[in-house]
C-alpha positions as CSV (number, residue, x, y, z in Angstrom):
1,X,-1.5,74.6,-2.1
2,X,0.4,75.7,1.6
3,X,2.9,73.9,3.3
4,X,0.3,72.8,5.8
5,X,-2.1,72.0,3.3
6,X,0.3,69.9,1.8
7,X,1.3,68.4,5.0
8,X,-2.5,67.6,6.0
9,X,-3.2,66.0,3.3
10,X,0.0,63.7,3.7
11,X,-0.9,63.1,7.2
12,X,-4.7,62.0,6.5
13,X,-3.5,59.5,4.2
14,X,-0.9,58.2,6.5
15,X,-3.7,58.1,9.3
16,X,-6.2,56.4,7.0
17,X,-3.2,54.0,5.1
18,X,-2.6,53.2,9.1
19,X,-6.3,52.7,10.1
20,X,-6.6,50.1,7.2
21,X,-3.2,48.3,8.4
22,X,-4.2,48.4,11.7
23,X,-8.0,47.3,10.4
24,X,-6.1,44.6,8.3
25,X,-4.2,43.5,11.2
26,X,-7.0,43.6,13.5
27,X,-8.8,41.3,11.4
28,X,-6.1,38.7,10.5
29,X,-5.8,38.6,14.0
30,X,-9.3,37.8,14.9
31,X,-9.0,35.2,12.2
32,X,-6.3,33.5,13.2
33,X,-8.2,33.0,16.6
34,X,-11.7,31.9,14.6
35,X,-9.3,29.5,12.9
36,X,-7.9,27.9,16.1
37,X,-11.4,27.1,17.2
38,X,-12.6,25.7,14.5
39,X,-9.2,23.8,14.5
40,X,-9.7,22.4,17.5
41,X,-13.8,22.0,17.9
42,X,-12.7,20.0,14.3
43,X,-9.9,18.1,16.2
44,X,-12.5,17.2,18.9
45,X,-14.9,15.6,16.4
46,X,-12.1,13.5,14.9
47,X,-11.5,12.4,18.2
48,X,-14.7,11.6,19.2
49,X,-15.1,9.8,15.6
50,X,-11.6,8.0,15.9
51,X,-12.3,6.7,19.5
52,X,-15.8,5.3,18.4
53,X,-14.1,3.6,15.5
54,X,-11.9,1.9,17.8
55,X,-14.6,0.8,20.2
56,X,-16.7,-0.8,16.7
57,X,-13.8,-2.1,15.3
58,X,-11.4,-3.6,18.0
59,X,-14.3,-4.3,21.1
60,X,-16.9,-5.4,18.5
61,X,-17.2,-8.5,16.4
62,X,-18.2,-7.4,13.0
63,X,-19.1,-9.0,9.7
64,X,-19.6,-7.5,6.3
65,X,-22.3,-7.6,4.3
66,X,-22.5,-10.0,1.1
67,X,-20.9,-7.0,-1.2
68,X,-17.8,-6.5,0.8
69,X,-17.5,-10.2,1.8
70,X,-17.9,-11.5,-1.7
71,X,-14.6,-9.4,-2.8
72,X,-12.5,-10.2,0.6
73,X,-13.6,-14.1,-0.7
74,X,-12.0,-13.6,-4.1
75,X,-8.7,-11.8,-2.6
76,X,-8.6,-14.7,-0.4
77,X,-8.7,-17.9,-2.9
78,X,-6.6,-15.5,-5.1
79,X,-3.6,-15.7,-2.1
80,X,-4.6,-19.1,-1.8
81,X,-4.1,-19.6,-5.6
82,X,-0.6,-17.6,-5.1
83,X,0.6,-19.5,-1.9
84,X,-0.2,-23.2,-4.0
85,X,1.9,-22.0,-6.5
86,X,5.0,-21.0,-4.4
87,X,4.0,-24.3,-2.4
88,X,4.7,-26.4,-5.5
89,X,7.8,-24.0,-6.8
90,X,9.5,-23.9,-3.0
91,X,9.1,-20.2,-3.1
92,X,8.4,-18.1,0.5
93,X,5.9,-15.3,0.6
94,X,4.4,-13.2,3.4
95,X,1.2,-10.9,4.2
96,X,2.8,-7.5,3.6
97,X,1.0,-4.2,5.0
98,X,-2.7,-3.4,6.1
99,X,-3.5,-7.3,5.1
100,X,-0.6,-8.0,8.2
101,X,-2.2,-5.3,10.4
102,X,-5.5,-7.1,9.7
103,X,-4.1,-10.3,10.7
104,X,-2.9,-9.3,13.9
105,X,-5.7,-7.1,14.9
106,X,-8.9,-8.8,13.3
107,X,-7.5,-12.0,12.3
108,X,-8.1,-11.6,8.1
109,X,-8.9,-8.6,6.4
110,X,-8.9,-4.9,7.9
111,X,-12.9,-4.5,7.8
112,X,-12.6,-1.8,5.4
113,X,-9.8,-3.2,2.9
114,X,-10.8,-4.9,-0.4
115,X,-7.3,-5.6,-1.5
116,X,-4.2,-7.6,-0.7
117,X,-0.3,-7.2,-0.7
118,X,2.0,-9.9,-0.1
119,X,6.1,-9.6,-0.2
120,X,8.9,-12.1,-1.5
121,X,12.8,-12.2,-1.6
122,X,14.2,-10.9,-4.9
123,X,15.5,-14.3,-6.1
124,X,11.8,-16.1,-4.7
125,X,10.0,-13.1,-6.3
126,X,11.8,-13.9,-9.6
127,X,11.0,-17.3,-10.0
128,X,7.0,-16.4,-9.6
129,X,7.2,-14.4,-11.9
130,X,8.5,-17.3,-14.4
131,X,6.3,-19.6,-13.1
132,X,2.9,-17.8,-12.7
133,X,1.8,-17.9,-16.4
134,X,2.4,-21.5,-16.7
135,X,-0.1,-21.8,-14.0
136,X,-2.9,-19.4,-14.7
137,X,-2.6,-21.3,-17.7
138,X,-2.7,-25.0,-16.7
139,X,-6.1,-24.2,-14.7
140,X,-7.4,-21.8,-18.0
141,X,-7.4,-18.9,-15.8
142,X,-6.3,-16.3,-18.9
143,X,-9.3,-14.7,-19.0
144,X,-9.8,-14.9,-15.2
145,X,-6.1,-13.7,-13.8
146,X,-4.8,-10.9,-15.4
147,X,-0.9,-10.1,-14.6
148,X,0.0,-6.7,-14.5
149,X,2.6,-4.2,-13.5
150,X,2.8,-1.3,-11.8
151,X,3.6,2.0,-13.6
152,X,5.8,4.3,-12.2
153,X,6.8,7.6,-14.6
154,X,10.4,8.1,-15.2
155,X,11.2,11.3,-17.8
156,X,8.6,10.6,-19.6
157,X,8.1,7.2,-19.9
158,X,6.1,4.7,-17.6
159,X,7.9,1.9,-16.3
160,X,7.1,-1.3,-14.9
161,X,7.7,-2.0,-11.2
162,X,6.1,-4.7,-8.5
163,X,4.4,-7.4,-9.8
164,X,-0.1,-6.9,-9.6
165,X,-2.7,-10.0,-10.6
166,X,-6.4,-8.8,-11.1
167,X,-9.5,-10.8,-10.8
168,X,-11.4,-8.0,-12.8
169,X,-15.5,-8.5,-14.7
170,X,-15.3,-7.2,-18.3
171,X,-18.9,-7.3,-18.7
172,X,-19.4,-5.0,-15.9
173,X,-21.8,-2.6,-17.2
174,X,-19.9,-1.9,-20.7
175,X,-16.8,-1.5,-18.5
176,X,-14.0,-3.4,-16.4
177,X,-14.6,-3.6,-13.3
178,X,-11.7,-4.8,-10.3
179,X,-13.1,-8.1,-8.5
180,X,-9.6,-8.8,-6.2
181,X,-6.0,-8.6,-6.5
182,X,-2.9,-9.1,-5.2
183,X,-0.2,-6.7,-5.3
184,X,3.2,-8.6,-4.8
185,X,6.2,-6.7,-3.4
186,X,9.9,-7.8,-3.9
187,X,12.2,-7.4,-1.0
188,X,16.1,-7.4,-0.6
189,X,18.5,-8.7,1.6
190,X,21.0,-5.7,2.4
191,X,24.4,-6.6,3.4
192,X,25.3,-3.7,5.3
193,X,24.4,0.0,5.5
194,X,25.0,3.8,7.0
195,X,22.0,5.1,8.6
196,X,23.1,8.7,8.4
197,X,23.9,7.9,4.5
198,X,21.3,5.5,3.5
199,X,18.1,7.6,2.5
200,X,20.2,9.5,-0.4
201,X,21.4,6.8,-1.5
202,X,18.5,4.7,-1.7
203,X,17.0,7.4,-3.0
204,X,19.6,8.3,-6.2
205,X,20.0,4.4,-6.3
206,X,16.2,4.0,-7.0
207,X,16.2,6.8,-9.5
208,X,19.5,5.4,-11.1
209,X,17.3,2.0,-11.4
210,X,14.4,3.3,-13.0
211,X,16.2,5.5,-15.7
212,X,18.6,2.1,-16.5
213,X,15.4,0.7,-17.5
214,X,13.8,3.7,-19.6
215,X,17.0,3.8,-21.4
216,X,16.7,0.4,-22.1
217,X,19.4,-1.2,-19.9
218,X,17.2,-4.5,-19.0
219,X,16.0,-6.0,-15.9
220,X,19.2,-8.5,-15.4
221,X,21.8,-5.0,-15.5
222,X,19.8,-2.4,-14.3
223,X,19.0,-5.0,-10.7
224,X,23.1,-5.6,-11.0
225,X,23.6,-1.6,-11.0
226,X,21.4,-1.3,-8.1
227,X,22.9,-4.2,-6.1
228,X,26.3,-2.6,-6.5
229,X,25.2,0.9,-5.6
230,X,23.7,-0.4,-2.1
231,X,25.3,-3.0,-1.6
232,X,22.3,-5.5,-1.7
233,X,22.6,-9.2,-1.7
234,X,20.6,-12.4,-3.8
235,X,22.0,-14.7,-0.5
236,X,20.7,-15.0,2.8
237,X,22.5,-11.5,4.7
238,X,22.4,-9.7,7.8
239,X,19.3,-7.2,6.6
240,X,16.3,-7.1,4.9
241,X,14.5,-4.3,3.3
242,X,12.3,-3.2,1.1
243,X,12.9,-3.6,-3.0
244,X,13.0,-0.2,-4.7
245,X,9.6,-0.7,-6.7
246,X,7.3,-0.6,-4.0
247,X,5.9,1.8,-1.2
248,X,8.7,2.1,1.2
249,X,11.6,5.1,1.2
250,X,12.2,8.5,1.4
251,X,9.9,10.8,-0.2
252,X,7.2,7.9,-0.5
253,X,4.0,6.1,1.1
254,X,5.7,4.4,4.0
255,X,9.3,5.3,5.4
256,X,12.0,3.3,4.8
257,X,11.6,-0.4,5.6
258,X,15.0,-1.8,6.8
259,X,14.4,-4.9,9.3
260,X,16.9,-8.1,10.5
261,X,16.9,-11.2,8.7
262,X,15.4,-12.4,12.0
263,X,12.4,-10.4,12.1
264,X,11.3,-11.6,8.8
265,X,13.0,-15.4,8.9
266,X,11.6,-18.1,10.0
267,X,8.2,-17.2,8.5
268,X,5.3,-18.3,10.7
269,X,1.8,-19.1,9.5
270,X,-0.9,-17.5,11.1
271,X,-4.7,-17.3,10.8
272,X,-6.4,-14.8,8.1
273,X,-10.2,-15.2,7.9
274,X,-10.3,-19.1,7.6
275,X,-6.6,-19.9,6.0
276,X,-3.4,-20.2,7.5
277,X,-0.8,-17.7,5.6
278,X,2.6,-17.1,6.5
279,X,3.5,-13.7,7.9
280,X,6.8,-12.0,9.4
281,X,8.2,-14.0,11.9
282,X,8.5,-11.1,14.3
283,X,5.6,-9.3,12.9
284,X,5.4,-6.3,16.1
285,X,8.9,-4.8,15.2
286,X,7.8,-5.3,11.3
287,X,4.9,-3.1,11.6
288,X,6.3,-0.9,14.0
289,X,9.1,0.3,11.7
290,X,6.0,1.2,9.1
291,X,3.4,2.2,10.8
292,X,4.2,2.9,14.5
293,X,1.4,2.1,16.8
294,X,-0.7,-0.3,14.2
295,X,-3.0,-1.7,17.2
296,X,-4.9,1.7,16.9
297,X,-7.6,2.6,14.5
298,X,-6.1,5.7,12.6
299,X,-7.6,9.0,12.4
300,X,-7.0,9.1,8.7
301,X,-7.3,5.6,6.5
302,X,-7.0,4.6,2.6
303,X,-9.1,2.9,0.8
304,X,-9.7,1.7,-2.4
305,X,-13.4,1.8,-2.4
306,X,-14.2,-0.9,-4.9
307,X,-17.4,-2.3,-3.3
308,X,-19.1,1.2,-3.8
309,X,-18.8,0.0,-8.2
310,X,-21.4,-2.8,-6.8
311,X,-23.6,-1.3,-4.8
312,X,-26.3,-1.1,-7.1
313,X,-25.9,-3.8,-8.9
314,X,-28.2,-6.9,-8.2
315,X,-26.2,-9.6,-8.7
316,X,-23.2,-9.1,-7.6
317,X,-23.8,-11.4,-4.9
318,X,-24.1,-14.2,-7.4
319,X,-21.4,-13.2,-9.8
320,X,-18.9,-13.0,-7.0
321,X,-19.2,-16.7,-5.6
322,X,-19.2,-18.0,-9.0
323,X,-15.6,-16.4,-9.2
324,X,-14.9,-17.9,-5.2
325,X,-16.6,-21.3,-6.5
326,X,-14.0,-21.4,-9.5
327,X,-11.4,-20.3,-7.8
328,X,-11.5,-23.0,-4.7
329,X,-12.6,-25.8,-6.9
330,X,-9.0,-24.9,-8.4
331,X,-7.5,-24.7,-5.2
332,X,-8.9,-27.7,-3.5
333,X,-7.3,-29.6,-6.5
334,X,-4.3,-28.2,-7.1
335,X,-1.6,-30.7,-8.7
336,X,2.0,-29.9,-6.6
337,X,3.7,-31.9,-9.2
């Protein structure tokens, strides 16, 4: 084969080996244009979607259906059932999270939300804990309240963190089913802190936490390690923020919940469905610092779903408000001494 045969052939399949580049490129092109129209006819819907959810649920009274309202009615005798207790035991509690949002914006549950949180003080927090079998027990709730704890996986192992009750139906179709519950956040009060510093720390300091108790440390020393390591308080301090087993912090749910005593203390009771509970004494900067603008329906929402495990189920109905009808009964006659 020539020189120039050679060369032609070289040059043919650098012309071609640049026609498909240039085809490639052409076409990544045009698809990164297809992709911004769909991006933003997909952006529109949301918005259309998001807006009409706001109208429904902030301009409209709404009511759910027996379903939904039979599990809001056992969260809601279940937190009455919780705040008794800390009544008789002098303990404080709060609404915590998307049960606060609902309090402020629909005045009980967010119409969606099946579930409730609730947050204490570490030393207030402790004491339930101690005190809460005694009383599921008094009232033979055993097989009604189940206590649980969270798991969180530490090198290998699962660890307990915050403290869960379940209402839960173990003749659900073969199965367990979830009824209510109340997950139940500890909080600490936070002496002093460097905001450039803090999310590290907290960070390492929650990790150091969690491995103290996989390797067996205890509860008692492991909560001393992380009190020294961020300089946490059991007494009343200048801060308060969010204990290490829950949502809140870098690289979690929620970003990091750090708050003054004063918008948490004095707690305030305020209306949720048809209780009084107490909430965050300044409860606009303690939603703020979560979830910015919380007066607003968001585009994206969690849920837990729970009512769908019902839908089919005929009485449901019924076997909810015998749960309510226990529950109250218990409530109504609850012995504070």
């Amino acid at each position: 084969m020539s020189f120039k045969q050679r060369f032609m052939e070289y040059f043919l399949k650098k012309s071609n080996s640049y026609n498909y580049y240039k085809k490639e490129s052409e076409s990544v092109a045009q698809l990164k244009e297809d992709f911004k129209e769909y991006k933003k006819t997909t952006d529109d819907y949301l918005d259309s979607y998001n807006h009409l959810f706001n109208t429904l649920f902030l301009d409209y009274e709404l009511h759910p259906k027996p379903l939904l309202s039979g599990l809001q009615g056992i969260c809601v005798e279940l937190l009455s059932f919780c705040d008794n207790v800390c009544k008789k035991y002098d303990l404080e509690w709060w609404i915590d999270f998307g049960n606060l949002i609902g309090t402020v914006r629909h005045g009980g549950f967010v119409p969606w939300d099946d579930d409730t949180d609730i947050g204490m003080m570490r030393q207030d927090y402790i004491k339930f804990n101690e005190v809460l079998p005694k009383e599921i027990e008094k009232y033979n709730l055993q097989d009604v309240i189940t206590i649980s704890y969270r798991k969180r996986p530490i090198e290998g192992d699962k660890i307990d963190s915050f403290l869960q009750l379940f209402i839960i139906d173990k003749n659900h179709e073969g199965k367990n089913a979830l009824l209510g519950g109340v997950d139940v956040f500890p909080y600490d009060f936070l002496n002093d802190y460097d905001p450039e510093t803090f999310d590290d720390l907290y960070y390492e300091s929650k990790l150091d936490y969690f491995r103290d108790l996989s390797h067996g440390e205890g509860l008692e020393k492991s909560l001393e390690n992380l009190y020294e390591n961020l300089n946490l308080s059991m007494d009343e301090s200048k801060y308060v923020m969010h204990g290490v087993e829950g949502a809140c912090g870098p690289r979690n749910l929620y970003k990091m919940l750090i708050v003054d005593k004063e918008t948490v203390f004095p707690l305030k009771r305020m209306k949720y469905v048809d209780r009084m509970f107490p909430c965050p004494n300044d409860h606009d900067t303690y939603l703020r610092k979560v979830y910015g603008d919380y007066m607003k329906i968001p585009k994206s929402i969690r849920t837990h779903s729970r009512v769908g495990n019902f839908r089919y189920v005929k009485d449901a109905p019924e076997k909810f408000q015998d749960y309510i009808d226990l529950l109250k009964g218990i409530n109504e006659n609850f012995e504070f001494d």
